[in-house]
C-alpha positions in Angstrom: -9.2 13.6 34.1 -12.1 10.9 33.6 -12.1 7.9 35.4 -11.4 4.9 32.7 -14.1 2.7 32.1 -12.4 -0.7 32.1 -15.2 -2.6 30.0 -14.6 -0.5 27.4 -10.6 -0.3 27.7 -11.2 -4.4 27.2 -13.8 -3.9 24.4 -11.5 -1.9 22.4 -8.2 -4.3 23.7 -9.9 -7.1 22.0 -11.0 -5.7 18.8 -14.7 -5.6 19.5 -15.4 -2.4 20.2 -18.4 0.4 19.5 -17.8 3.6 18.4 -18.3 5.2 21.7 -15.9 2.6 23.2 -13.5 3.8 20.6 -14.1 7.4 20.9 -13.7 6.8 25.1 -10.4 5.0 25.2 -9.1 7.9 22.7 -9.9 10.7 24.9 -8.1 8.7 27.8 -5.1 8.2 25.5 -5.4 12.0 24.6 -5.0 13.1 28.9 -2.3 12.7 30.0 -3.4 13.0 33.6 -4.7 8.7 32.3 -1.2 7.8 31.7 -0.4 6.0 35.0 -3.6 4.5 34.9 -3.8 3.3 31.5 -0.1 1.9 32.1 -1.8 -0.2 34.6 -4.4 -1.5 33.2 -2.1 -2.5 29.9 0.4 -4.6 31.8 -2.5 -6.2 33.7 -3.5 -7.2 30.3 -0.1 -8.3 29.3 0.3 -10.4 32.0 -3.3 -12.2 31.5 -1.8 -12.9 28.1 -1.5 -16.9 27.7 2.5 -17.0 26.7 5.7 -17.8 27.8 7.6 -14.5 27.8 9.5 -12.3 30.1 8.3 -8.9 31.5 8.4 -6.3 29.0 7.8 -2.7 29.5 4.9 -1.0 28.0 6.0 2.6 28.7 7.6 2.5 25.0 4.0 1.6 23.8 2.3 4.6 25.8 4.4 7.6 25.1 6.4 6.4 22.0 9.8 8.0 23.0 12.2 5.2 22.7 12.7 2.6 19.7 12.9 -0.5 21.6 13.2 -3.6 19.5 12.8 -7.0 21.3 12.2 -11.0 19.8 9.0 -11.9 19.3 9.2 -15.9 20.5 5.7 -17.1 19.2 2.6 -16.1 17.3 0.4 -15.2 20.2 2.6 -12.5 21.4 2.9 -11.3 18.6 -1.0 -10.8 17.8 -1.2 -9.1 21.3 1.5 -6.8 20.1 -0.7 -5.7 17.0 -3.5 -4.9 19.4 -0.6 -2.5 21.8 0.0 -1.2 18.1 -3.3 0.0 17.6 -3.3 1.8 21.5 0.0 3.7 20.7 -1.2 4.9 17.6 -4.2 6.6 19.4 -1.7 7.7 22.2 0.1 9.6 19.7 -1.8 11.0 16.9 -2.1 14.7 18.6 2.1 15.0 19.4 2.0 13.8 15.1 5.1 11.2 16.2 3.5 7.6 15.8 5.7 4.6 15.7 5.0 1.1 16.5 7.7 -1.3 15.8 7.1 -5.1 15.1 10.4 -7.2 15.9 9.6 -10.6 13.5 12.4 -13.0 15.1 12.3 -17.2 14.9 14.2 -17.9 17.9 14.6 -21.5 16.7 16.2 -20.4 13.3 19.4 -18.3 14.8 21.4 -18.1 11.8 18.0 -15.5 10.3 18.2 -12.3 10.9 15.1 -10.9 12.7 13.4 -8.1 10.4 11.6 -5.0 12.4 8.7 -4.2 10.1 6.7 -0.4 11.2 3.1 0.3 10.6 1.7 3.5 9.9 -3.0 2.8 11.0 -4.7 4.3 8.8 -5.4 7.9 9.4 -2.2 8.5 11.2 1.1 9.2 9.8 4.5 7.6 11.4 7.9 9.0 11.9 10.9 6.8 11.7 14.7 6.5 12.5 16.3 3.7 10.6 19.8 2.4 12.1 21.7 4.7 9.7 20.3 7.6 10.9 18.0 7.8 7.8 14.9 9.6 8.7 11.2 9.6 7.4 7.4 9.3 7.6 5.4 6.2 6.7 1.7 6.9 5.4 -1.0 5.4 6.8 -1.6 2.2 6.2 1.8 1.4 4.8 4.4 -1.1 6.3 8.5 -0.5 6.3 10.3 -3.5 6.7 14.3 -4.5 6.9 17.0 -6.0 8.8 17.8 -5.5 12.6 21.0 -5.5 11.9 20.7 -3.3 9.1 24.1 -4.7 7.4 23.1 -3.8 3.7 20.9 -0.6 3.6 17.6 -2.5 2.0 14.5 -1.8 3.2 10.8 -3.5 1.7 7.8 -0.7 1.3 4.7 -1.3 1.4 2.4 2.1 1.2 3.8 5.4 0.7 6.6 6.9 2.5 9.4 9.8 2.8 12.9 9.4 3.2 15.5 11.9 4.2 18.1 9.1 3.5 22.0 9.7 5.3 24.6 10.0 2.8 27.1 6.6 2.9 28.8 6.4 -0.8 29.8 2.9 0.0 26.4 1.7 1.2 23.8 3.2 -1.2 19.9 2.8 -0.1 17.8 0.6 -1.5 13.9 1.1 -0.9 12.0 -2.3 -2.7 8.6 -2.8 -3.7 6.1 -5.2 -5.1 8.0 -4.9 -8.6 10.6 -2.1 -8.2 13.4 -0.6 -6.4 15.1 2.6 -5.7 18.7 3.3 -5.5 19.9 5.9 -3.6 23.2 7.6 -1.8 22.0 10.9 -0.3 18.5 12.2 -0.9 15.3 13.5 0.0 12.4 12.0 -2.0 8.9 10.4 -1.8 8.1 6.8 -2.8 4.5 5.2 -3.7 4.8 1.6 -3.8 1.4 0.3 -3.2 1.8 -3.8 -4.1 -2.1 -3.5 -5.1 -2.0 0.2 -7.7 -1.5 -0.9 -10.9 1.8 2.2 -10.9 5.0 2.9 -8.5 5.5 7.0 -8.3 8.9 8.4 -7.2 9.0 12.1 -6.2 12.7 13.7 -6.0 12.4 17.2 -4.1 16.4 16.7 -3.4 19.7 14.6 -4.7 19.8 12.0 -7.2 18.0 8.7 -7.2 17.9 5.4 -9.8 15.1 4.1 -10.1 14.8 0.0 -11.4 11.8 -1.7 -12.8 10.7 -5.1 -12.3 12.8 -6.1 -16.2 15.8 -4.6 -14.9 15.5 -1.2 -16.9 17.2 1.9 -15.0 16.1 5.8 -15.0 17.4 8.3 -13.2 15.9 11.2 -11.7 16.7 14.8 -11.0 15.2 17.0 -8.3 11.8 18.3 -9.2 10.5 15.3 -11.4 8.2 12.6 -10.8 8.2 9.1 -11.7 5.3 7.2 -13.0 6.1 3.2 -13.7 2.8 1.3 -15.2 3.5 -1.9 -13.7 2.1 -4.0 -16.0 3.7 -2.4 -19.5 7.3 -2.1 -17.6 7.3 1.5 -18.8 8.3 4.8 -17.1 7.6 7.9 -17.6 8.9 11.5 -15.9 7.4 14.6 -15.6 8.3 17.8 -13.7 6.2 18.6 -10.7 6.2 21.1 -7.6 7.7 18.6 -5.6 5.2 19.9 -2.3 2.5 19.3 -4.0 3.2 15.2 -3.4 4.7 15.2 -0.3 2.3 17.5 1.8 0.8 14.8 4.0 4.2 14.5 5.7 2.9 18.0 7.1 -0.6 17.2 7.8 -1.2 19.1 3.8 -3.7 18.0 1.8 -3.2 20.1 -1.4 -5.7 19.8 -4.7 -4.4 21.0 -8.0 -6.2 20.5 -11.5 -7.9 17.6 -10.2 -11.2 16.5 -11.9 -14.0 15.2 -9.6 -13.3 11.4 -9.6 -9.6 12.9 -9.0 -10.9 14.3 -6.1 -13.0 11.5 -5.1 -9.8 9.1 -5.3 -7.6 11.4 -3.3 -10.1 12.2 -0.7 -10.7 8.3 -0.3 -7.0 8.1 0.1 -7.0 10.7 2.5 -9.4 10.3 5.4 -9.3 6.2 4.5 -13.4 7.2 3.0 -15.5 5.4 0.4 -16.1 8.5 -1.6 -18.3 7.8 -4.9 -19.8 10.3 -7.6 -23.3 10.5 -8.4 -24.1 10.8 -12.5 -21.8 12.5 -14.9 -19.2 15.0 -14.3 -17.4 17.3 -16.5 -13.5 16.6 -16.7 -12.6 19.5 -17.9 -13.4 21.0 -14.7 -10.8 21.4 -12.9 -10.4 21.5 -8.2 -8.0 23.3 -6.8 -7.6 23.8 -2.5 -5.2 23.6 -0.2 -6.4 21.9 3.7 -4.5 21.4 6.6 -5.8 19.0 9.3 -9.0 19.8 8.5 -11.7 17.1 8.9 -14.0 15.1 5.9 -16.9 17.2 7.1 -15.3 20.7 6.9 -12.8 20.4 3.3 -16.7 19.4 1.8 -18.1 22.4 3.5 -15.6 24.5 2.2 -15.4 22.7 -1.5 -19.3 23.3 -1.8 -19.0 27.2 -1.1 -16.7 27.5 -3.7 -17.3 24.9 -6.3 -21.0 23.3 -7.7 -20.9 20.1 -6.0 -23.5 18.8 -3.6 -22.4 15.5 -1.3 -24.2 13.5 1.2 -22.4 11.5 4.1 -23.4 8.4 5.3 -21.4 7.7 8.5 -19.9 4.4 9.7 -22.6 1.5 10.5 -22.1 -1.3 13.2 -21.3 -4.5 11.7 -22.0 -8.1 13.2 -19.2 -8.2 14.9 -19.9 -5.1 16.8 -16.6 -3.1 14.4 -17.8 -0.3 12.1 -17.6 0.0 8.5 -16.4 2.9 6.6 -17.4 6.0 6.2 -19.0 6.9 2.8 -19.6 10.0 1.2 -21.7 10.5 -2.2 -20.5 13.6 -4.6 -22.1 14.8 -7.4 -21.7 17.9 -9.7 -23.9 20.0 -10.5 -25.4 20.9 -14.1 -24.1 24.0 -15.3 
């Protein structure tokens, strides 16, 4: 066990951090032999924190066992909840279980329901629980948000996700996006809903599922197909698919099949949460096919250039102003043939 360097546990606590602050306060959160210290040091920092709330325990935050929900009674603890968000997702990125729950309550307004909203950092994956008993994984980046109470079965998605959804005829599941919804009883499936992609993509590997656009138009789909809805045409379409092909990442799977380069480039982006760009031309006819299991940027390219005539060039994260780091970015280009 290393001894924690406070300076940089504060650094990273406050969002200005280096990368070798970052990379420090990881390898703490990855011993466990730092628990009991880093426990310390966090409620220390909680209870420097300039807001009128009662003692809460952080031991959810550091090993991620329990679901604990709890009202959020003003903005400022709420902000300093974000920044515990980031911590536990570090905590628990090697046991692959990652949850950080958000309670959004206005104690002044008590006839509202307070919604629980869970984020998924980017480069992580979260597992979830919902209050049916519906399981699933939240991508990174995306946000799941619903009821506390959880009376109707509705739940907003932002991002990507997996549901394994419980079975209640009388109560079917509604998962709600940007411009769409999906209705379900009983079912395994994968959902895309990014508000910002210009298409919604439903992936059925079990069940039945309806799914409604934005004008109201329903279509169902049976296991095996996919779902593409162009949002701004308000048309659908289905295709068959191998269903593991699109939900993968729930296992840590990246897989590539009959993907041109700037396919490539976009999933790869998507991936590791990259810029990747292409350099010149590129044939689309040539088609990428792999299959990579927690393998890092660096290695899937050094594997992809034995095999395939591509030559890239990484350009690793830069300091910014504010002493945070940019993206990554990694060039491709094909070669002539």
């Amino acid at each position: 066990m290393t001894k924690i360097d406070e300076n940089r546990l504060k650094r990273y606590l406050s969002g200005h951090f280096t990368a070798q602050d970052e990379r420090h306060v990881i390898e703490q959160f990855n011993d466990k032999g730092s628990i009991s210290e880093l426990r310390k040091h966090l409620k220390e920092d909680w209870k420097k924190g300039d807001f009128d709330a009662p003692d809460k325990d952080l031991s959810n935050v550091l090993e991620a066992i329990h679901n604990k929900i709890e009202k959020k009674p003003n903005n400022k603890l709420l902000s300093l909840y974000k920044v515990y968000s980031r911590i536990a997702a570090v905590l628990l990125l090697p046991l692959a279980i990652l949850f950080v729950i958000k309670n959004i309550g206005n104690s002044t307004l008590q006839n509202e329901y307070p919604s629980t909203s869970i984020h998924a950092m980017h480069g992580s994956k979260v597992e979830f629980t919902l209050p049916d008993g519906t399981t699933g994984w939240l991508k990174g980046g995306s946000e799941l948000t619903y009821q506390t109470a959880f009376e109707t079965r509705d739940v907003q998605l932002k991002g990507e996700a997996f549901f394994d959804v419980t079975h209640d005829k009388q109560r079917p599941f509604q998962v709600i996006g940007s411009e769409s919804k999906i209705v379900v009883l009983g079912t395994r499936f994968n959902a895309d809903m990014w508000p910002e992609k210009n298409t919604t993509e439903v992936v059925l590997e079990s069940g039945k599922v309806k799914f409604v656009a934005n004008n109201n138009e329903a279509t169902i789909l049976n296991p095996g197909q996919r779902l593409i809805y162009q949002k701004q045409i308000n048309k659908a379409y289905i295709e068959e698919v191998k269903t593991e092909e699109h939900t993968g990442w729930v296992d840590g799977v990246l897989i590539i099949r009959g993907d041109n380069l700037k396919q490539l480039a976009d999933k790869l982006s998507d991936w590791y949460h990259i810029d990747v760009l292409l350099d010149g031309t590129y044939p689309k006819d040539y088609k990428f096919r792999a299959t990579f299991k927690d393998e890092s940027i660096e290695e899937v390219l050094r594997l992809m250039k034995l095999t395939a005539p591509i030559t890239y060039t990484i350009h690793h994260q830069k300091q910014l102003a504010d002493g945070t780091h940019g993206k990554m970015k990694v060039v491709l280009k094909m070669n002539k043939r």
